[in-house]
PQR file with spaces between the fields and no chain letter, atoms N, CA, C, O and H, PARSE charges and radii, in Angstrom:
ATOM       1  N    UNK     1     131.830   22.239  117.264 -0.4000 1.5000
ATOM       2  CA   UNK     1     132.393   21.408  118.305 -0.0000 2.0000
ATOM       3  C    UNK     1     132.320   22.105  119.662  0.5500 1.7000
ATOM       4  O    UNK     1     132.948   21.712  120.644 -0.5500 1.4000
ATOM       5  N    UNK     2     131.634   23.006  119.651 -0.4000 1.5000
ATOM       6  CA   UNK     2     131.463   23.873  121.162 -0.0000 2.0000
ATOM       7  C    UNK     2     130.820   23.372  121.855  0.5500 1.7000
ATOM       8  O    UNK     2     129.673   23.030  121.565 -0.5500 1.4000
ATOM       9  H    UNK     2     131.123   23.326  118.853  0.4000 1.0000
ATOM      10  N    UNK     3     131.619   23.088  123.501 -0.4000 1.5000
ATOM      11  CA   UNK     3     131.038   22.390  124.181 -0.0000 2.0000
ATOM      12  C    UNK     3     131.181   20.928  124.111  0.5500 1.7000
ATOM      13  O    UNK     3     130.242   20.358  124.666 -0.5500 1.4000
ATOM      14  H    UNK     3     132.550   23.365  123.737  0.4000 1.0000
ATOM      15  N    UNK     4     132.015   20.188  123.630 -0.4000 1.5000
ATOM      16  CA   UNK     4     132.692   18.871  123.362 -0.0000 2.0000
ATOM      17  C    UNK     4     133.982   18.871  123.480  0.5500 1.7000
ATOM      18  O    UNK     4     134.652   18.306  122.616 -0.5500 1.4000
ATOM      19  H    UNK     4     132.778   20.652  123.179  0.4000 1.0000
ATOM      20  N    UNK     5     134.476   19.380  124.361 -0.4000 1.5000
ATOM      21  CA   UNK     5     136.347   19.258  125.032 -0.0000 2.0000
ATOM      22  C    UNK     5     136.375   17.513  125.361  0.5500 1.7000
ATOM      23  O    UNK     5     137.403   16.864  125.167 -0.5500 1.4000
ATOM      24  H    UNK     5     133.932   19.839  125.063  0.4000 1.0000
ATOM      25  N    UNK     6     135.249   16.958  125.819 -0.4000 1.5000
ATOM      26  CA   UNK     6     135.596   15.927  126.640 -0.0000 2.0000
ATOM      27  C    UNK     6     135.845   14.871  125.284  0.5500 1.7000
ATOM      28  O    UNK     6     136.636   13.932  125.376 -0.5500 1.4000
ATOM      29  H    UNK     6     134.415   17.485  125.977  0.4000 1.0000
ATOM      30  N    UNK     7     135.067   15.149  124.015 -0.4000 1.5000
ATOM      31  CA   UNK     7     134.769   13.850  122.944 -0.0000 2.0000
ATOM      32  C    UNK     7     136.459   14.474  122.175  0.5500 1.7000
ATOM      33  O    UNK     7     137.258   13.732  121.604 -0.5500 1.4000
ATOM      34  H    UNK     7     134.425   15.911  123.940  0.4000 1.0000
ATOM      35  N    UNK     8     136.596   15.646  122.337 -0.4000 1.5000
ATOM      36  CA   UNK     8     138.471   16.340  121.195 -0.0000 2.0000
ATOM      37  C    UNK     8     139.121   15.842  122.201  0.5500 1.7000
ATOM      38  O    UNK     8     139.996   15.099  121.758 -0.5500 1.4000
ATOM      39  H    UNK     8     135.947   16.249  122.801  0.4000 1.0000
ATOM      40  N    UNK     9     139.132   15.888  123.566 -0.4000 1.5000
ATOM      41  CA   UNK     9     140.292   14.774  124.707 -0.0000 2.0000
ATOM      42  C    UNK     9     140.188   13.600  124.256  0.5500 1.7000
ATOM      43  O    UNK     9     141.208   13.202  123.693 -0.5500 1.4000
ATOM      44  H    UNK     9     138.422   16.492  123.926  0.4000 1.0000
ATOM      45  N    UNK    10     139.431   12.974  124.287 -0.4000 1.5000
ATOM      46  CA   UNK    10     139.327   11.802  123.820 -0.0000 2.0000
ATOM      47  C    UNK    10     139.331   10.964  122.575  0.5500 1.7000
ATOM      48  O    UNK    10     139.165    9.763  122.358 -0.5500 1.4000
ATOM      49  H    UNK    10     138.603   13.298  124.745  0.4000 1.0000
ATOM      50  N    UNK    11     139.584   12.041  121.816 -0.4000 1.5000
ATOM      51  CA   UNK    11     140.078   11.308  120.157 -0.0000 2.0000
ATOM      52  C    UNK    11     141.485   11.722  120.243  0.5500 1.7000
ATOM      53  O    UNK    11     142.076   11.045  119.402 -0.5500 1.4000
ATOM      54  H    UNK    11     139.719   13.016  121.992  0.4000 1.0000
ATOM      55  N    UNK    12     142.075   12.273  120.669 -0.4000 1.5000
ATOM      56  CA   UNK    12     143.624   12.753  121.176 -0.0000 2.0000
ATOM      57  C    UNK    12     143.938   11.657  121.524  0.5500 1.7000
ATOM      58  O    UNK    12     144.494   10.908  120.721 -0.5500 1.4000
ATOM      59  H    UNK    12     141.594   12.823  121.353  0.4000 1.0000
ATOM      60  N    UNK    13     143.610   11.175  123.093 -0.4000 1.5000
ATOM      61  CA   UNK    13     143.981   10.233  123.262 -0.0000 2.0000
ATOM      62  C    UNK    13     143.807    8.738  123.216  0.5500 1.7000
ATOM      63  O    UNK    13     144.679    7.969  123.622 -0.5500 1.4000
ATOM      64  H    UNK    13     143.158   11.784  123.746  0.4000 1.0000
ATOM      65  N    UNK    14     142.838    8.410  122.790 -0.4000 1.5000
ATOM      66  CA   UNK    14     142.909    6.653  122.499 -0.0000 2.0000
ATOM      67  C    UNK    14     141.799    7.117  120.765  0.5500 1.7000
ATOM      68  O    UNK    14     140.573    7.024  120.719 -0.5500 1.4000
ATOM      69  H    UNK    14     142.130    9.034  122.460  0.4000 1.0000
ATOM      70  N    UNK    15     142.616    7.535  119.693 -0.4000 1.5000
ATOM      71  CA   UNK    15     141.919    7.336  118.159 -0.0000 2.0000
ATOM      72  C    UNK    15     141.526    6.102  117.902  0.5500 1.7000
ATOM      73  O    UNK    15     141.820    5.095  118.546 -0.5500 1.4000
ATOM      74  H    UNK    15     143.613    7.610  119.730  0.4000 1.0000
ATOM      75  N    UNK    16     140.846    6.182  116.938 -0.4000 1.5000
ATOM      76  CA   UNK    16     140.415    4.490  115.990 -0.0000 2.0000
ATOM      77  C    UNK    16     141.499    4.435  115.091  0.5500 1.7000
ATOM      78  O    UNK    16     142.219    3.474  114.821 -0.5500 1.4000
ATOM      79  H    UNK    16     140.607    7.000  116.415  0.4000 1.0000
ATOM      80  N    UNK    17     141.527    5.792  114.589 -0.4000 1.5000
ATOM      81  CA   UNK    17     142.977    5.721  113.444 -0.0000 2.0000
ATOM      82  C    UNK    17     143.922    7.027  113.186  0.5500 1.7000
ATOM      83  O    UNK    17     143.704    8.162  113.611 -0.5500 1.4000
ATOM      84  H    UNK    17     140.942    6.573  114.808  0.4000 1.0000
ATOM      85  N    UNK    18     144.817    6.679  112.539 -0.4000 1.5000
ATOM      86  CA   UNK    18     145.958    7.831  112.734 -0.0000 2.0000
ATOM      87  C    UNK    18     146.294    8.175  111.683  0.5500 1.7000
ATOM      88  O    UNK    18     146.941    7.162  111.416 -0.5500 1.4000
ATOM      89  H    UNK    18     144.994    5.757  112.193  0.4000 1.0000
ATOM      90  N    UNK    19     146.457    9.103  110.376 -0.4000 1.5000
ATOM      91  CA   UNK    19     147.006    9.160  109.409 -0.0000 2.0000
ATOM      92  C    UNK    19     147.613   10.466  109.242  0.5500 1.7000
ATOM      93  O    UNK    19     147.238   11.347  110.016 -0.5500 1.4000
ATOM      94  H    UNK    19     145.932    9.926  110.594  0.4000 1.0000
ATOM      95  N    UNK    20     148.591   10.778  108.260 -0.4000 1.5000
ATOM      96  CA   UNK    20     149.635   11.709  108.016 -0.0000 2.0000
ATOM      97  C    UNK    20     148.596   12.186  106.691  0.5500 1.7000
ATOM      98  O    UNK    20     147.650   11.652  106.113 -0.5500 1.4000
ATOM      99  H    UNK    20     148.895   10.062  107.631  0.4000 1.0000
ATOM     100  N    UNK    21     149.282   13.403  106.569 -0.4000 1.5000
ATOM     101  CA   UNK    21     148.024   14.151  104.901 -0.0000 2.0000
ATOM     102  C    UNK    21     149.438   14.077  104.299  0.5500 1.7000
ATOM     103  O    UNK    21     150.603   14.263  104.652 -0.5500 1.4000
ATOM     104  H    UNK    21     150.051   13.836  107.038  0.4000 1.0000
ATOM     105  N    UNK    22     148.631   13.652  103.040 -0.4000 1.5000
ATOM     106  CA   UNK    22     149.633   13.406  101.904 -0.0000 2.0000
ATOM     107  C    UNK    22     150.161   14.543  101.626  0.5500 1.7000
ATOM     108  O    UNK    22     151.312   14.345  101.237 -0.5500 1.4000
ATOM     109  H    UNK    22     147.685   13.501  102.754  0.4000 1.0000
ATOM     110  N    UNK    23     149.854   15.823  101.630 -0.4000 1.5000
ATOM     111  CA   UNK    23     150.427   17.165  101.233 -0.0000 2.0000
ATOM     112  C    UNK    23     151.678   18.231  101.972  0.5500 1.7000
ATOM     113  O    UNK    23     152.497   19.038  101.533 -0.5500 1.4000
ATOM     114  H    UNK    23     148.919   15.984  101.946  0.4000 1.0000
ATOM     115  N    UNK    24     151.237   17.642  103.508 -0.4000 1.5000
ATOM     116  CA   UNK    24     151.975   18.545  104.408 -0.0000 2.0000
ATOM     117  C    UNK    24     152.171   16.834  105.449  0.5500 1.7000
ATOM     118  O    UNK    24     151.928   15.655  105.192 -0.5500 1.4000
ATOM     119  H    UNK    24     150.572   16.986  103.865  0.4000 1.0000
ATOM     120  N    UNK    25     152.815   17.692  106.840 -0.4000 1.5000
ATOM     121  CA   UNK    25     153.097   16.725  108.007 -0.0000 2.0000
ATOM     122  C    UNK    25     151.849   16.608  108.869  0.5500 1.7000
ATOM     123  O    UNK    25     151.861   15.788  109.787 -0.5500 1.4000
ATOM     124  H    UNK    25     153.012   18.649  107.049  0.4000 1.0000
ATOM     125  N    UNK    26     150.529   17.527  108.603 -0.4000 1.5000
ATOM     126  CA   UNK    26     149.576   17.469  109.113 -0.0000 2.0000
ATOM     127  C    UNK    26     149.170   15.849  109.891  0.5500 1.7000
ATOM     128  O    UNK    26     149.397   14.821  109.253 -0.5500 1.4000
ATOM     129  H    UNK    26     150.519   18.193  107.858  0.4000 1.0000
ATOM     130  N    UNK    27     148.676   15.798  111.037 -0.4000 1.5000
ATOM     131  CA   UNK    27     148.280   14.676  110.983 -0.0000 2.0000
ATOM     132  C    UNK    27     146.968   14.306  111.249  0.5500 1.7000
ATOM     133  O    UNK    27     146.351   15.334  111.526 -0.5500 1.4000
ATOM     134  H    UNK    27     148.492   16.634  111.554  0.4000 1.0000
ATOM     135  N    UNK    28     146.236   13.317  111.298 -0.4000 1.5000
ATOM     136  CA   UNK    28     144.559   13.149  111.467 -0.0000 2.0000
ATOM     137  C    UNK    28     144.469   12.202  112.471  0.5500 1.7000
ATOM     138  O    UNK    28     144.932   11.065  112.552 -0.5500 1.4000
ATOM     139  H    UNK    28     146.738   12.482  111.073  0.4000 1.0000
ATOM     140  N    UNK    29     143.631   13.028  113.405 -0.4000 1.5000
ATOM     141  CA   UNK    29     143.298   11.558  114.499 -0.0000 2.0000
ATOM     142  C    UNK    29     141.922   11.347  114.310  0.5500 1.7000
ATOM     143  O    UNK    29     141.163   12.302  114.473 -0.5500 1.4000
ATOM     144  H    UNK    29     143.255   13.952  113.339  0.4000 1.0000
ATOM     145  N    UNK    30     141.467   10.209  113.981 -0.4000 1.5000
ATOM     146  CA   UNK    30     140.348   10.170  113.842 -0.0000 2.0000
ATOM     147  C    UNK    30     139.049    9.033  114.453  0.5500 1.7000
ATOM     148  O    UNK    30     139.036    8.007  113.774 -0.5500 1.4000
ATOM     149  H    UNK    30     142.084    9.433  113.848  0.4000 1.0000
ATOM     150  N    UNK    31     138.150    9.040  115.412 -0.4000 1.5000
ATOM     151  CA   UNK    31     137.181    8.660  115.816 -0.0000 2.0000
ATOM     152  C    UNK    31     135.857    8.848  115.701  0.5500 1.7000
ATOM     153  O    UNK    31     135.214    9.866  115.960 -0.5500 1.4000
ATOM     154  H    UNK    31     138.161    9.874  115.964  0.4000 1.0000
ATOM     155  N    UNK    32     135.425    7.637  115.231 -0.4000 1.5000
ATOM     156  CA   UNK    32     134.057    7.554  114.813 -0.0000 2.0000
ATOM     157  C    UNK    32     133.689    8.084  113.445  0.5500 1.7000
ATOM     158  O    UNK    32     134.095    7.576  112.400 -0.5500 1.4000
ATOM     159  H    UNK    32     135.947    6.811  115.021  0.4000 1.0000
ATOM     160  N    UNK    33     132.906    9.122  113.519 -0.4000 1.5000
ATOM     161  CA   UNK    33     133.049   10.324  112.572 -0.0000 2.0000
ATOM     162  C    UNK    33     133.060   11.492  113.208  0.5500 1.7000
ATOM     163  O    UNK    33     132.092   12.152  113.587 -0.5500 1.4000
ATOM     164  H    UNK    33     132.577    9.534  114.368  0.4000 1.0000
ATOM     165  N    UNK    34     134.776   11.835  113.362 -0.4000 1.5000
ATOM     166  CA   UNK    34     134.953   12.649  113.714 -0.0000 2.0000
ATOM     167  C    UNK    34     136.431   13.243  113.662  0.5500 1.7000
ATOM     168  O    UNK    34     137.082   12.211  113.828 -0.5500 1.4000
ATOM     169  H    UNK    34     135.562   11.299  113.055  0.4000 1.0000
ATOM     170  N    UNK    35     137.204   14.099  113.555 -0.4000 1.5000
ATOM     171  CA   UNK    35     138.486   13.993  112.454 -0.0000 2.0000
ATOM     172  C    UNK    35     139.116   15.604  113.281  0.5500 1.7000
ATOM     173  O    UNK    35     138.645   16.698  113.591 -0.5500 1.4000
ATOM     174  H    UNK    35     136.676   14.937  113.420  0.4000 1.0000
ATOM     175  N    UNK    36     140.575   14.815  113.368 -0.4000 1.5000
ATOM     176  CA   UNK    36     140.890   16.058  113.928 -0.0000 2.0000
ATOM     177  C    UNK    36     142.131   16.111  113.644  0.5500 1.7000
ATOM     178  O    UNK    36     142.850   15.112  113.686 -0.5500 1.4000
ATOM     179  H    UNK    36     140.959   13.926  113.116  0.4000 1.0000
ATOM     180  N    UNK    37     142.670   17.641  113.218 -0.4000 1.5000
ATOM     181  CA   UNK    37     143.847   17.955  112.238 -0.0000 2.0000
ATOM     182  C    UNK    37     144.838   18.243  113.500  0.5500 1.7000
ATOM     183  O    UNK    37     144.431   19.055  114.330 -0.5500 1.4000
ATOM     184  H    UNK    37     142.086   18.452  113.184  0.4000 1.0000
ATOM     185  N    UNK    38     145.987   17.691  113.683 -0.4000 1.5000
ATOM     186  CA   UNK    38     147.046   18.158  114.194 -0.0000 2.0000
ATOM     187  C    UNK    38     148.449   18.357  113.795  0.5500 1.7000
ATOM     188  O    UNK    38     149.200   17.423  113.512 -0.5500 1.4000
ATOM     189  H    UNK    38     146.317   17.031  113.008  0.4000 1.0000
ATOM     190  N    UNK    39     148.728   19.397  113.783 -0.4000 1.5000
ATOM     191  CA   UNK    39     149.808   20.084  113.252 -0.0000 2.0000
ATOM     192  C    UNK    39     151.320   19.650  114.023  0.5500 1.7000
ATOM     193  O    UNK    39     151.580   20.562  114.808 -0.5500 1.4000
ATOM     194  H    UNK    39     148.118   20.156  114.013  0.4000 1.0000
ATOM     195  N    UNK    40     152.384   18.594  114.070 -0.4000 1.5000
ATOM     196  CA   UNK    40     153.341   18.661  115.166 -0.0000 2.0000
ATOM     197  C    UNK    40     154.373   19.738  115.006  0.5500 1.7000
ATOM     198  O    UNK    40     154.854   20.259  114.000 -0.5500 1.4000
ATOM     199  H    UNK    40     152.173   17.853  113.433  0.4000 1.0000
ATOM     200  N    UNK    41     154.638   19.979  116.706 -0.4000 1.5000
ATOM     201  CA   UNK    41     155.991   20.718  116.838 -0.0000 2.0000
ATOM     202  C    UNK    41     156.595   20.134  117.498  0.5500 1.7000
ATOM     203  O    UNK    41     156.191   19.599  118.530 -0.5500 1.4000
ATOM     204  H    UNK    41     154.248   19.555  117.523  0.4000 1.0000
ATOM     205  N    UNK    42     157.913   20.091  116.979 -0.4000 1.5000
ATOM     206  CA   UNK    42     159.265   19.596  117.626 -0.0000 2.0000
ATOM     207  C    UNK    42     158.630   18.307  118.467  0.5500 1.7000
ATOM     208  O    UNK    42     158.184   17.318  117.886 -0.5500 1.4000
ATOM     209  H    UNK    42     158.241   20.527  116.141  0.4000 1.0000
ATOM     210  N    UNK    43     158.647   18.432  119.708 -0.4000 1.5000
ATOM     211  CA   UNK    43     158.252   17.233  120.681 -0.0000 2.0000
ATOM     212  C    UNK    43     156.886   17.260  120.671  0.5500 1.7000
ATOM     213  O    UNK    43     156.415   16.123  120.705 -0.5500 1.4000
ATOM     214  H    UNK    43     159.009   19.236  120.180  0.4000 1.0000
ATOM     215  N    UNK    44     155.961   18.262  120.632 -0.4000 1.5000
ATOM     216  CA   UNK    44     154.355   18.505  121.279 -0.0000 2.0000
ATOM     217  C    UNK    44     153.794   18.512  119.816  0.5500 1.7000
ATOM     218  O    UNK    44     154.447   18.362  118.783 -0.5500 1.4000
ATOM     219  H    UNK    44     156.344   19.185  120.605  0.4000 1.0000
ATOM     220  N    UNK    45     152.475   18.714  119.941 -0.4000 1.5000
ATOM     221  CA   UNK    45     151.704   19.052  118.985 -0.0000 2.0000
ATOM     222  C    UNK    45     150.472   20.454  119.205  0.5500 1.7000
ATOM     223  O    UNK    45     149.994   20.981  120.209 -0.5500 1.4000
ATOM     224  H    UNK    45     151.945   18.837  120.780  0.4000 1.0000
ATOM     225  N    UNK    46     150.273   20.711  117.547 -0.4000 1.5000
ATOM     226  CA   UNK    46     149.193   21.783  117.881 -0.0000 2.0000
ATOM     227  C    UNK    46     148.309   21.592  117.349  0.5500 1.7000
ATOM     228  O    UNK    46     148.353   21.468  116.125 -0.5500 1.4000
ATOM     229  H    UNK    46     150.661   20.283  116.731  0.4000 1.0000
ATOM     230  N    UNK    47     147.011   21.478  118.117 -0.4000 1.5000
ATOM     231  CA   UNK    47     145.802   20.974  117.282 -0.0000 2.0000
ATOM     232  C    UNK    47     145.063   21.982  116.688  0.5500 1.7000
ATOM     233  O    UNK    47     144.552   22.999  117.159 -0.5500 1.4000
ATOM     234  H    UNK    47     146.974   21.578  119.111  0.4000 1.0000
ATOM     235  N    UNK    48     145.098   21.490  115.496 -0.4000 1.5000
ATOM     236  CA   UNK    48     144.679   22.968  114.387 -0.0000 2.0000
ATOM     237  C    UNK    48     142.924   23.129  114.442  0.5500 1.7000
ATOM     238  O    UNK    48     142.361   24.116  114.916 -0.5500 1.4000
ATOM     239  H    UNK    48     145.513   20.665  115.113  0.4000 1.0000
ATOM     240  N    UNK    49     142.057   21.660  113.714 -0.4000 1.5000
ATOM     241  CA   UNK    49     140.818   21.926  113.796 -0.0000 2.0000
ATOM     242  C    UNK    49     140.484   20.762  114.173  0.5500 1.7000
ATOM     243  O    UNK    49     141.368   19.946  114.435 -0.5500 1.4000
ATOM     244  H    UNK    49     142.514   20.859  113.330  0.4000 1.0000
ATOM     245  N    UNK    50     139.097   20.419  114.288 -0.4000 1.5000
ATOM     246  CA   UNK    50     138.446   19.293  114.907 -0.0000 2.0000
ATOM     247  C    UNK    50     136.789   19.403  114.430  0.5500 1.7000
ATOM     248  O    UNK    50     136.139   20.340  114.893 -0.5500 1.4000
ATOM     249  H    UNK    50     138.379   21.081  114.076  0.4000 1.0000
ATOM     250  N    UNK    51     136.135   18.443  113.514 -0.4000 1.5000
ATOM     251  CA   UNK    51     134.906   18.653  112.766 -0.0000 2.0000
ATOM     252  C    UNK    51     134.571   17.077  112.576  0.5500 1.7000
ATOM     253  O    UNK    51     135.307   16.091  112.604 -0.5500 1.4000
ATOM     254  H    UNK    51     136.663   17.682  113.138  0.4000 1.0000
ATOM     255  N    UNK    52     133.162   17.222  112.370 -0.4000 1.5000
ATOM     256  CA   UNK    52     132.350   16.430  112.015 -0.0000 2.0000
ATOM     257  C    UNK    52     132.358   15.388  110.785  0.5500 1.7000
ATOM     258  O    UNK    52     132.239   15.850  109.650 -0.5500 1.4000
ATOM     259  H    UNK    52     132.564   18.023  112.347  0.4000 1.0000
ATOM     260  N    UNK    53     132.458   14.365  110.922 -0.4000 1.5000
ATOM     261  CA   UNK    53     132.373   14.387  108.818 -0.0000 2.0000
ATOM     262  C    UNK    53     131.862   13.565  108.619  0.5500 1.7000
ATOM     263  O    UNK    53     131.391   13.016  109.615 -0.5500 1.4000
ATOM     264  H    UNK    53     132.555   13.990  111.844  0.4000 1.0000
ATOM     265  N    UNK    54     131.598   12.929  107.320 -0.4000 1.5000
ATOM     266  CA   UNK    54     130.943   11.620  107.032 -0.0000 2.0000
ATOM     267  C    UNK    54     131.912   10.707  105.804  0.5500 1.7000
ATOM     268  O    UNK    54     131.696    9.618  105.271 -0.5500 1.4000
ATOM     269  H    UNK    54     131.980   13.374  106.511  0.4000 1.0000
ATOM     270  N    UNK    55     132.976   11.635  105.662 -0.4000 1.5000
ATOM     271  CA   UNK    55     134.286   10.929  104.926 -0.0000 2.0000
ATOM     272  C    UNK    55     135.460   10.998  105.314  0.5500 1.7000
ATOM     273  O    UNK    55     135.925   12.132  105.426 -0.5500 1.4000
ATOM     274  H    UNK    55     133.152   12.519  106.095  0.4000 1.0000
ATOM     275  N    UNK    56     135.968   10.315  105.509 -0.4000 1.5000
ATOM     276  CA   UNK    56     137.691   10.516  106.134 -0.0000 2.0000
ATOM     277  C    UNK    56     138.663   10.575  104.747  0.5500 1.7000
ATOM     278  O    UNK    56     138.859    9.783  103.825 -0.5500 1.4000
ATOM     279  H    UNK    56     135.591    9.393  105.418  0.4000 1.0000
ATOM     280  N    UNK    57     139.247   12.129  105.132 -0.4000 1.5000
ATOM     281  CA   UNK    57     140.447   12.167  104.098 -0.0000 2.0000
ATOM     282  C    UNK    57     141.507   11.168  103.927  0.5500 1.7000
ATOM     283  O    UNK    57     142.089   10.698  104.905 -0.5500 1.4000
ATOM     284  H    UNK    57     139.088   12.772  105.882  0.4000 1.0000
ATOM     285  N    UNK    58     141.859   10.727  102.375 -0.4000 1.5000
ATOM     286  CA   UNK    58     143.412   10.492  102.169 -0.0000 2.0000
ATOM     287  C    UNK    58     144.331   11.005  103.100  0.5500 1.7000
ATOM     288  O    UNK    58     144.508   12.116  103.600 -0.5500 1.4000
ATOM     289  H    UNK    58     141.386   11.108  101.581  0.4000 1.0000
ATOM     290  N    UNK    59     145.072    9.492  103.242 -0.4000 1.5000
ATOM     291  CA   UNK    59     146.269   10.058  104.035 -0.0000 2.0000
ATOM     292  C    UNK    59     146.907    8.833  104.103  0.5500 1.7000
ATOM     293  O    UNK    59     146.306    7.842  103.688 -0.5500 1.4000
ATOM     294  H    UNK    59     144.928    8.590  102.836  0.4000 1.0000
ATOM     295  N    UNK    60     147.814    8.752  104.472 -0.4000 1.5000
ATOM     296  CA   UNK    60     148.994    7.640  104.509 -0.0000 2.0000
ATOM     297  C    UNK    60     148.582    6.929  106.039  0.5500 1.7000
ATOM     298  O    UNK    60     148.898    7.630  107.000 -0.5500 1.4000
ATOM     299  H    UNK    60     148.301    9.557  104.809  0.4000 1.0000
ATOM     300  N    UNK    61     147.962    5.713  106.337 -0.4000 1.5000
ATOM     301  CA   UNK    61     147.589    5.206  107.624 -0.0000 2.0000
ATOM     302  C    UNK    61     149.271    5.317  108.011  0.5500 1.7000
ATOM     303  O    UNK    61     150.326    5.199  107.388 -0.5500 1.4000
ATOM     304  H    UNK    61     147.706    5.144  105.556  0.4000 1.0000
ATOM     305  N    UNK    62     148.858    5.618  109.419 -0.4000 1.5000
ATOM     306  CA   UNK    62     150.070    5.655  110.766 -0.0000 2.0000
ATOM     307  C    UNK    62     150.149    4.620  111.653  0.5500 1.7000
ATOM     308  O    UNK    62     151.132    4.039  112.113 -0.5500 1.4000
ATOM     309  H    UNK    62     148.001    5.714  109.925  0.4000 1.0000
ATOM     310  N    UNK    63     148.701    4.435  111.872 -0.4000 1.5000
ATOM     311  CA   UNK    63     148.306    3.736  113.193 -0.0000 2.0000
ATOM     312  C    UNK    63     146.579    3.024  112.880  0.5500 1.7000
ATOM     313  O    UNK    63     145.740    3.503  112.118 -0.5500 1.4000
ATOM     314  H    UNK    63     147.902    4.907  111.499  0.4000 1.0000
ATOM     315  N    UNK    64     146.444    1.817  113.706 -0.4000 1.5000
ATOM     316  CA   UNK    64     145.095    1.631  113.417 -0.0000 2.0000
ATOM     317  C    UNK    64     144.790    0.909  114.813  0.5500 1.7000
ATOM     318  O    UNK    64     145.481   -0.100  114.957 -0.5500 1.4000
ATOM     319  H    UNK    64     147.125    1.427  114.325  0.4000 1.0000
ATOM     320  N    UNK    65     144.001    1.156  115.778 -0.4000 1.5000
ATOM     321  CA   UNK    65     143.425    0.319  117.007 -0.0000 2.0000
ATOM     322  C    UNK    65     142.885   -0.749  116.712  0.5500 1.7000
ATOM     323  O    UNK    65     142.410   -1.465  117.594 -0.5500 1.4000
ATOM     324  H    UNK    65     143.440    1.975  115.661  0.4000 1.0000
C-alpha cells in the first residue's frame, strides 16, 4: 500500500461497507477490494493494517452505503 495515503483516506472516510470481526472489536472498512483493519480507542481509532484482497472476511455487517 506504499504510496496510496490518498485511496486508505478515502476508504476511512466514505466505505462501501463496515463490519465488526467476529473474534475481537476489530473493525473492517472496506472498499472495492480493498480492506482495512481498525482497531477502536475510547473515542478515536487506530488503524492497524490496510491490504489488497479478493475476499472480504466474516464479520458481523455494521454499515452498508
Amino acid at each position: 500500500m506504499k504510496d496510496n495515503d490518498n485511496i486508505v483516506k478515502s476508504t476511512l472516510e466514505s466505505p462501501d461497507e463496515i463490519r465488526q470481526s467476529k473474534i475481537d472489536k476489530m473493525f473492517f472498512f472496506i472498499i472495492k477490494d480493498l480492506i482495512e483493519l481498525v482497531k477502536p480507542l475510547e473515542k478515536e481509532g487506530f488503524l492497524i493494517t490496510a491490504y489488497p484482497t479478493d475476499k472480504v472476511k466474516e464479520g458481523n455487517i455494521i454499515w452498508v452505503k
